[in-house]
C-alpha positions in Angstrom: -71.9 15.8 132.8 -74.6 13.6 134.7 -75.9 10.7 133.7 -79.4 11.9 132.3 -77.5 14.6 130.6 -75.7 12.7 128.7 -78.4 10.6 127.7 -80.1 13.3 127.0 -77.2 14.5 124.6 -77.2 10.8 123.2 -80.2 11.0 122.4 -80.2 14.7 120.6 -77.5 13.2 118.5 -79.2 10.2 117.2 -82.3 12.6 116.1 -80.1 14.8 114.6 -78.5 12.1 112.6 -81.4 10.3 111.6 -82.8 13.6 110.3 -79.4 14.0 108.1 -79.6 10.6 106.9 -83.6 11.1 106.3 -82.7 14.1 104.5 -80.1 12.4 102.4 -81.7 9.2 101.0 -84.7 11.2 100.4 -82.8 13.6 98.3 -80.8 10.7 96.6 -84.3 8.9 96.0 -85.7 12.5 93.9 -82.8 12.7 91.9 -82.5 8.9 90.9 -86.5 9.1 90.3 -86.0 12.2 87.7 -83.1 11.2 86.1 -85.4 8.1 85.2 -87.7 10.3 84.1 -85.7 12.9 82.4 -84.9 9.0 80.3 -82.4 7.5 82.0 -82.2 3.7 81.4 -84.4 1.6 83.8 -81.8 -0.1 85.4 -79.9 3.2 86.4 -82.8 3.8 88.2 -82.9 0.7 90.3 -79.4 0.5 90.8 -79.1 4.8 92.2 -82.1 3.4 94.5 -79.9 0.6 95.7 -77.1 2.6 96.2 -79.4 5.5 98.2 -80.6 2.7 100.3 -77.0 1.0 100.5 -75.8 4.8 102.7 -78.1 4.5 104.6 -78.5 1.6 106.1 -75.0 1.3 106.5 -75.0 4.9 107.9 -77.8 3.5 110.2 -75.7 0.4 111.1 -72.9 2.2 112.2 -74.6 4.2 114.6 -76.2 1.4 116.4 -74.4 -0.2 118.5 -74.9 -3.7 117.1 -73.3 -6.9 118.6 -70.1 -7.8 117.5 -70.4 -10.8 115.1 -73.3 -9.1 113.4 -74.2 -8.7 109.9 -76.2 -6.8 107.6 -76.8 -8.0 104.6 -79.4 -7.5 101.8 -81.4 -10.1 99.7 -83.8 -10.6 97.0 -84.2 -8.1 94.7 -82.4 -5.8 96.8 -79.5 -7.7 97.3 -79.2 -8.0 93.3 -79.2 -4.2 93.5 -81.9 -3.5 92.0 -84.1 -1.8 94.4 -87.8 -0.4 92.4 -89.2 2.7 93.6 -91.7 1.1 96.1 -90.2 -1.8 97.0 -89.6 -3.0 100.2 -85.8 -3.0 101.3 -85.2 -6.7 102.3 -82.5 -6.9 105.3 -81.2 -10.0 107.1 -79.3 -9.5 110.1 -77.4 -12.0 110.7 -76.0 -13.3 114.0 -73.8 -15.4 114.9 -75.4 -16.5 118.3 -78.5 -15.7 120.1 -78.2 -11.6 121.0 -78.8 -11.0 124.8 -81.3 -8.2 125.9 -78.7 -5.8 125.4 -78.5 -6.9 121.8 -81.6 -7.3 121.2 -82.2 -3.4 122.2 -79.8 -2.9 119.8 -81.0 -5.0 117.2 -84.5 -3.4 117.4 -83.1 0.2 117.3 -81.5 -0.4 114.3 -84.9 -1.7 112.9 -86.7 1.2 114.4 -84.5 3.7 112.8 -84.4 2.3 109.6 -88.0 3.1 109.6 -87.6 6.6 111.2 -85.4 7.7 108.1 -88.0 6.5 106.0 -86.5 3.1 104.6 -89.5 0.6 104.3 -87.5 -2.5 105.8 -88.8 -5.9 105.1 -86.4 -7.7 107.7 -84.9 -10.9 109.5 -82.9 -11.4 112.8 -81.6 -14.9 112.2 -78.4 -17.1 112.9 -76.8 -18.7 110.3 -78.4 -22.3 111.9 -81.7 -20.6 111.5 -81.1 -19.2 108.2 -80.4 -22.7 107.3 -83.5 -24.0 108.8 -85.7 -21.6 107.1 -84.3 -22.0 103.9 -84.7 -25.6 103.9 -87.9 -25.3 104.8 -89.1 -22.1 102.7 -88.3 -22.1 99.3 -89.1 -18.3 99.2 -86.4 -17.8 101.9 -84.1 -20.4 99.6 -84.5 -18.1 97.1 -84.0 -14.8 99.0 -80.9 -15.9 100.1 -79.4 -16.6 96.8 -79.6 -13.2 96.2 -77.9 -11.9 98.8 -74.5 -9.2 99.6 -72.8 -8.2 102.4 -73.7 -4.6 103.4 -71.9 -4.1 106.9 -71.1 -6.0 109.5 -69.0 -9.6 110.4 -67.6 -10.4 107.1 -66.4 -14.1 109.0 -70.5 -14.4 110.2 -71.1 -13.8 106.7 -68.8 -16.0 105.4 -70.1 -18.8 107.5 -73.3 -18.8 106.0 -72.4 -18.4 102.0 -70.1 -21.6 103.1 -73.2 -23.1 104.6 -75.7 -22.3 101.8 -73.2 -23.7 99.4 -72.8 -26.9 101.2 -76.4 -27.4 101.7 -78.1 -26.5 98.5 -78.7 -29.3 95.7 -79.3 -27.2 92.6 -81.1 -30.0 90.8 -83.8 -30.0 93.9 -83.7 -26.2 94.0 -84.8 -26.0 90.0 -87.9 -28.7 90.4 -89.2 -27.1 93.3 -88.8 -24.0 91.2 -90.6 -25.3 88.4 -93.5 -26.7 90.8 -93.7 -23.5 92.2 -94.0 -21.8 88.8 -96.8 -24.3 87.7 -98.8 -24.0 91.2 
């Protein structure tokens, strides 16, 4: 097989998944979404959302060719699970160096295809130096990180940066500029 063909092929079988997984969180979405209304308890409803959402991203993460050293993880509300009907889907993807263009082609399929199957991502491509810069310098990304899981990827990458967090984050500072931020 030649070289356009089997791009050609490659690229058949990326639509083709994408549809399944499409197909998939969408049906996963209805039935969580009924159940609620059918009375299931609110929070079975966030967490079947979660879980819909948890497939496929991973699903889409698989697929994509990401660098090795790569994380996906979720935060905020989503990485406590508890993902509302229209909510956005908050995704860091965490590297643990710079990606090169190769990489970064990846990086953005991944992002591209998240939004193909119908995920709307709110999203990040940082290092854990960066995430630690941001955080100390955003106290909504201090926050958003706090509430954050491992979804796929470099558990060791991942690790590094809960180790980080931990190391940098003074709880009595984080609760007053809590509380300023409530009274603002």
């Amino acid at each position: 097989m030649g070289d356009l063909a089997q791009a050609a092929a490659a690229r058949a079988s990326t639509r083709e998944r994408i549809g399944t997984l499409r197909a998939d969180y969408e049906r996963a979405r209805r039935a969580a979404i009924e159940a609620f209304r059918q009375r299931a308890a609110p929070e079975r409803l966030l967490s079947a959302l979660s879980r819909a959402a948890d497939v496929t991203v991973r699903g889409l993460w698989a697929g994509a060719g990401v660098p090795a050293g790569s994380a996906l993880v979720a935060v905020g509300g989503y990485g406590r699970a508890e993902l509302y009907p229209h909510s956005d889907i908050d995704l860091l993807i965490l590297l643990d160096r710079q990606p090169d263009a190769e990489a970064a082609s990846a990086l953005s399929a991944f992002v591209g295809a998240c939004w193909d199957v119908g995920l709307a991502i709110g999203h990040s491509v940082r290092t854990v130096d960066e995430c630690l810069a941001e955080a100390a310098a955003d106290l909504t990304v201090r926050t958003a990180l706090l509430e954050r899981r491992l979804l796929a990827g470099d558990e060791e990458t991942y690790g590094r940066l809960d180790a980080r967090l931990a190391q940098a984050m003074d709880p009595g500072d984080f609760l007053q500029a809590k509380r300023l931020e409530m009274v603002q």
